[in-house]
VEXKEFI-63377 format. One record per residue (C-alpha): x, y, z; residue in one letter. Coordinates in steps of 0.1 Angstrom, whole numbers, padded with zeros to 4 digits, always signed. Each point is the difference from the previous one (the first is absolute). Layout:
BEGIN
XYZa
...
This chain:
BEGIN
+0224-0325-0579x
+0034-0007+0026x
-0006+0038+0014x
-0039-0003+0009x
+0013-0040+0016x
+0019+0020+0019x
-0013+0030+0011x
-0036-0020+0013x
+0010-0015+0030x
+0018+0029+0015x
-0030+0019-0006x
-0018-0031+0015x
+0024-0001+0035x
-0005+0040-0003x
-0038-0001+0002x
+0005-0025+0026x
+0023+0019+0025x
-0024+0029+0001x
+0032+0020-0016x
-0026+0028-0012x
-0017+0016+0020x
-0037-0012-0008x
-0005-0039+0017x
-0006-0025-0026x
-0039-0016-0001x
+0003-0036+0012x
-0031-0023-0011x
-0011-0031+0011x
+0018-0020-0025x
+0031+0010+0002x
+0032-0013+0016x
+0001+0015+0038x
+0033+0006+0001x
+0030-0002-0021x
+0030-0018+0011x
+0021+0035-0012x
-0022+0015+0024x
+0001-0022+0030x
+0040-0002-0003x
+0002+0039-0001x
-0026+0013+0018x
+0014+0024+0026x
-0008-0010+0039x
+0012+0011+0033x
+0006-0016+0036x
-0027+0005+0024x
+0026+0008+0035x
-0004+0011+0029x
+0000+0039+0011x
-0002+0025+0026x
-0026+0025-0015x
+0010+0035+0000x
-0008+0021+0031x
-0016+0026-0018x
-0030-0003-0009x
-0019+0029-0026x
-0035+0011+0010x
-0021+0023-0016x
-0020+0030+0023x
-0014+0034+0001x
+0006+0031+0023x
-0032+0007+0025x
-0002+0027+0030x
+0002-0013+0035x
-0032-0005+0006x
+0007+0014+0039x
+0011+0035-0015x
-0026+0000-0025x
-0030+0020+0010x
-0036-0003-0021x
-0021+0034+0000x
-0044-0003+0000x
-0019+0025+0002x
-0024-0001+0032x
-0028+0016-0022x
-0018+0005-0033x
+0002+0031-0016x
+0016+0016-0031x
+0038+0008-0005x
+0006+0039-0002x
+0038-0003-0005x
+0028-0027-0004x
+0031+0016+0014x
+0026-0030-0008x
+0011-0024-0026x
+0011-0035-0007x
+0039-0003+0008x
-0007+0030+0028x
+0026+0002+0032x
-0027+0007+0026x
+0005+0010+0039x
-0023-0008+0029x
-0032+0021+0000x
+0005+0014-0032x
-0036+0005-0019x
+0000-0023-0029x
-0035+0013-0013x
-0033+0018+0014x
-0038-0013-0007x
-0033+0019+0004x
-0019-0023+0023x
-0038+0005+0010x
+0011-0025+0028x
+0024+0019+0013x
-0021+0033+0001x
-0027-0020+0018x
+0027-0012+0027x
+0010+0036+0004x
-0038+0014+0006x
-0004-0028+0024x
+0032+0009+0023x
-0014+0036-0005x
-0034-0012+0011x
+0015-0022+0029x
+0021+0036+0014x
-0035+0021+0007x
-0014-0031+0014x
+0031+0000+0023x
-0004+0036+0008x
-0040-0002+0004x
+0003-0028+0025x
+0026+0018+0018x
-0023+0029+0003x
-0030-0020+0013x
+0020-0016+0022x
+0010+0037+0017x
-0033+0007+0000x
-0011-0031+0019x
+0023+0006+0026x
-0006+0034+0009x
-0038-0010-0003x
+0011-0026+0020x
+0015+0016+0026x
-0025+0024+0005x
-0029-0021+0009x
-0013+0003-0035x
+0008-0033-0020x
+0003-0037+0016x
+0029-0021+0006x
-0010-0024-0032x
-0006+0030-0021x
+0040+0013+0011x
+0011-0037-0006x
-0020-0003-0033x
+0018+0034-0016x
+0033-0020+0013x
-0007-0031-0022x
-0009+0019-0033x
+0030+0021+0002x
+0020-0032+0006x
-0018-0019-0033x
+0006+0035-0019x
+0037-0002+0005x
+0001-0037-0008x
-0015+0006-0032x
+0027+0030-0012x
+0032-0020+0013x
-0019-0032-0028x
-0005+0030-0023x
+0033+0011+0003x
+0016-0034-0001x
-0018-0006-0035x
+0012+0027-0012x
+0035-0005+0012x
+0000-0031-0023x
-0012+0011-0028x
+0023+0028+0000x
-0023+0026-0016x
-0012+0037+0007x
-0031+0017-0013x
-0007-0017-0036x
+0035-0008-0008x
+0018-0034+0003x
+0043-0002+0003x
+0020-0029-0007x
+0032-0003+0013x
+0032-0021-0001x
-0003-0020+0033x
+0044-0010-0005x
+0025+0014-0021x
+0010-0016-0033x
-0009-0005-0035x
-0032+0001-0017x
-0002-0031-0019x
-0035-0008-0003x
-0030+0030-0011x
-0035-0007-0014x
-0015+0036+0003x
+0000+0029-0021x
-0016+0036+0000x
-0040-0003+0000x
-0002-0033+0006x
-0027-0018+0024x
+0009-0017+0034x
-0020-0025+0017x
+0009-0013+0037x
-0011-0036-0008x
+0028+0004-0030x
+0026-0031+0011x
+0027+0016-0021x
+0025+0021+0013x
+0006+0036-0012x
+0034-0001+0007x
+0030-0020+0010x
+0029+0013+0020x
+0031-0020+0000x
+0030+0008+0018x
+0025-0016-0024x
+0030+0001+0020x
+0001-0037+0004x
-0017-0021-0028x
-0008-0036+0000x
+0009-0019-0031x
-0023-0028-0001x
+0012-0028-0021x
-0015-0037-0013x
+0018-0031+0006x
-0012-0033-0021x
-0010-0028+0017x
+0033-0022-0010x
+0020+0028+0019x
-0019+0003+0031x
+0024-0027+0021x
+0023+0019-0011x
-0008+0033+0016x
+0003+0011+0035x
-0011+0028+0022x
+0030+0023+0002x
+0018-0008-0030x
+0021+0025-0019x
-0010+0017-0030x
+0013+0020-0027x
-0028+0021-0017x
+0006+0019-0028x
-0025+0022-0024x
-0005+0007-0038x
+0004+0038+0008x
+0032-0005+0016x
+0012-0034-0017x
+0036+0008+0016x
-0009+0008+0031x
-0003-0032+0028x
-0021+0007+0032x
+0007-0026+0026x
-0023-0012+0026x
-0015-0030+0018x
-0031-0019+0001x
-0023+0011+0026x
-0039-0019-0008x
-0006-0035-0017x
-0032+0001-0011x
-0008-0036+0013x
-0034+0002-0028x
+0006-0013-0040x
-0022+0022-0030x
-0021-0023-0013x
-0002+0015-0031x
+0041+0001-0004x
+0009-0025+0024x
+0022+0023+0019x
+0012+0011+0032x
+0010+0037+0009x
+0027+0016+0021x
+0010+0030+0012x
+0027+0021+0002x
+0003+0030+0024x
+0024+0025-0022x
+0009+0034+0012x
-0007+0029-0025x
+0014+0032+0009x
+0006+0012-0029x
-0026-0007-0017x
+0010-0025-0026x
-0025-0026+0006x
-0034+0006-0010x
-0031-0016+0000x
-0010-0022-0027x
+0034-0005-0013x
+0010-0033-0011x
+0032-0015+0019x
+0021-0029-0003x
+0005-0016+0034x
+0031-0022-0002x
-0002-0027+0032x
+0032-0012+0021x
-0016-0031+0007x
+0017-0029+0026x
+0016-0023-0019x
-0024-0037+0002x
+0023-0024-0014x
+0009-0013-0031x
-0026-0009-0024x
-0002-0019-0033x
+0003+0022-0029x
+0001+0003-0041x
+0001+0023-0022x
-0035+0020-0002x
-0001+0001-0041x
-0003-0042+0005x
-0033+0002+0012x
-0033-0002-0020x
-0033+0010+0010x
-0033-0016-0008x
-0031+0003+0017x
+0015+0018+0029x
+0021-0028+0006x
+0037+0000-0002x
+0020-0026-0017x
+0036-0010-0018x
+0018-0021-0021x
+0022-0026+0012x
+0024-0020-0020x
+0009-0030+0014x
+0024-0030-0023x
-0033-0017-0013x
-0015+0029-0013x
-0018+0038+0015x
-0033+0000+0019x
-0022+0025+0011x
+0001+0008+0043x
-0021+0024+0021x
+0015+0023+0026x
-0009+0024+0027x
+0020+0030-0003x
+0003+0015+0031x
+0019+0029-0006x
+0013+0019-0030x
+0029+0023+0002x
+0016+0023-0031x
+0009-0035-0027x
-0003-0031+0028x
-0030-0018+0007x
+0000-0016+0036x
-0026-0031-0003x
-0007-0037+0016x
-0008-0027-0019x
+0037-0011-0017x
+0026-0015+0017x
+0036+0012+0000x
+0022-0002-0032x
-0028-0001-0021x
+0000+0013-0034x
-0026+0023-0012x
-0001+0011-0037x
+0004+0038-0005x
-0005+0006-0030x
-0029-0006-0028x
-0020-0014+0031x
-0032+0009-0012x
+0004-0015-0034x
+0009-0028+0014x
-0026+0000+0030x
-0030+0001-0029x
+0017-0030-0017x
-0001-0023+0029x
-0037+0013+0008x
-0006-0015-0034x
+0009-0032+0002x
């Protein structure tokens, strides 16, 4: 029996120090906390600290909005041909599809109709005046032929100017890139159906020579960043590749639903790199804010969206909540200890539950 005496309380101090890697169950009745425990328990100083300037945010790549151009069609009708894809490099006034339009036919006969109208009030209006002028036709009769060739040419210039917009001749229907650039957006196909109340766009051309990289910032790093700040962006396309630039917009409005704050980040793109919808890391050069009280992050335990640690103190360890205000790589910057105090660091959560217990 002197082997099993011996070999139970290591076990016991094992199951204890949370050597394995599965927490032991603490119930109700049993001892809080062992005095093997207490005595070895690893902690660390809480100390001041200067948080690191950088700070990591998370963002995507969008078009600049003021090179990004959104194509509707003026009309209904049907599409005849599609005459680009998605991905396309586009220039101005290139046709990007063609629609059969009863609208558009209907504009043409009326400019049509408005250009005899034109030319049959001109005619009337000759007639008047040599009527006019040889004793055969009034003054009011000359003067009326004047006025109907005048509303006759008003009514072809707002013929013509309808037409002009709409862009169309006879039954047929052109859209065309208004700038040059990318075709990033396209909800149309061959044979498809049109409507001009339709509040989505056909297409989208984006000139992507300069991109913005929109990213979030959380709501304990907003102090920290300004307008103009440095940043290093990089992308998981190009994961060696850094892309330096500057912060140009603070979005001064929080996401409810995220409770975050966007920037953005003007980045030129000539070559291409940089498309939209990629993911990017946006690393922040932030102005140092002072020093700050710090621990490491893995002392902290979370319950109830509430942060809180362990502090061991000569009479014993006792639960404390903090605010953690910012959390960089391993260190936790919080308020709520004082200087020099020890936190525990590890089996913190076992130990957490035992104290809730009592």
């Amino acid at each position: 029996m002197k082997p099993f005496i011996y070999i139970l309380p290591v076990a016991f101090v094992c199951m204890l120090s949370a050597c394995g890697s599965h927490e032991p169950e603490v119930k109700k009745d049993d001892a809080a906390i062992s005095d093997s425990l207490f005595k070895n328990v690893e902690t660390a100083a809480a100390k001041m600290e200067e948080p690191s300037e950088n700070i990591k945010l998370n963002g995507k790549i969008q078009p600049d909005e003021s090179k990004e151009s959104k194509v509707y069609a003026l009309v209904s009708g049907k599409i005849k041909s599609v005459q680009v894809e998605l991905g396309d490099y586009v220039k101005q006034g290139q046709i990007l599809a063609i629609l059969q339009s009863s609208e558009v036919a209907g504009i043409t006969n009326d400019v049509s109709i408005a250009e005899s109208s034109v030319e049959m009030a001109k005619k009337s209006v000759e007639t008047q005046k040599s009527l006019f002028e040889g004793g055969l036709a009034t003054q009011q009769d000359y003067l009326s032929a004047q006025i109907e060739y005048k509303k006759a040419q008003s009514e072809l210039n707002r013929a013509r100017q309808v037409a002009n917009i709409t862009g169309g001749s006879s039954a047929a229907y052109t859209l065309k890139a208004p700038i040059n650039g990318y075709v990033i957006e396209k909800n149309i196909s061959n044979n498809s159906e049109v409507r001009q109340d339709n509040n989505n766009s056909l297409f989208t051309i984006a000139d992507l020579s300069t991109v913005w990289i929109i990213a979030n910032v959380y709501e304990s790093d907003i102090a920290n960043i300004r307008l103009g700040d440095d940043v290093t962006v990089k992308t998981l396309s190009n994961s060696d590749k850094e892309y330096q630039g500057k912060i140009d917009k603070v979005y001064n409005v929080l996401d409810p639903a995220n409770r975050t704050m966007q920037v953005r980040i003007s980045m030129p793109n000539t070559n291409g790199e940089l498309k939209p919808e990629m993911f990017a890391t946006v690393k922040v050069s932030a102005k140092p804010t002072g020093a700050i009280l710090s621990i490491p992050a893995k002392a902290m335990v979370m319950d109830n969206s509430k942060q809180y640690v362990i502090v061991k103190k000569p009479t014993g360890l006792e639960i404390r909540q903090i605010n953690l205000l910012r959390r960089i790589d391993d260190r936790a910057f919080i308020s709520g200890l004082q200087e020099g105090e020890l936190v525990v660091t590890s089996s913190q959560v076992f130990i957490y539950d035992a104290l809730n217990l009592n």
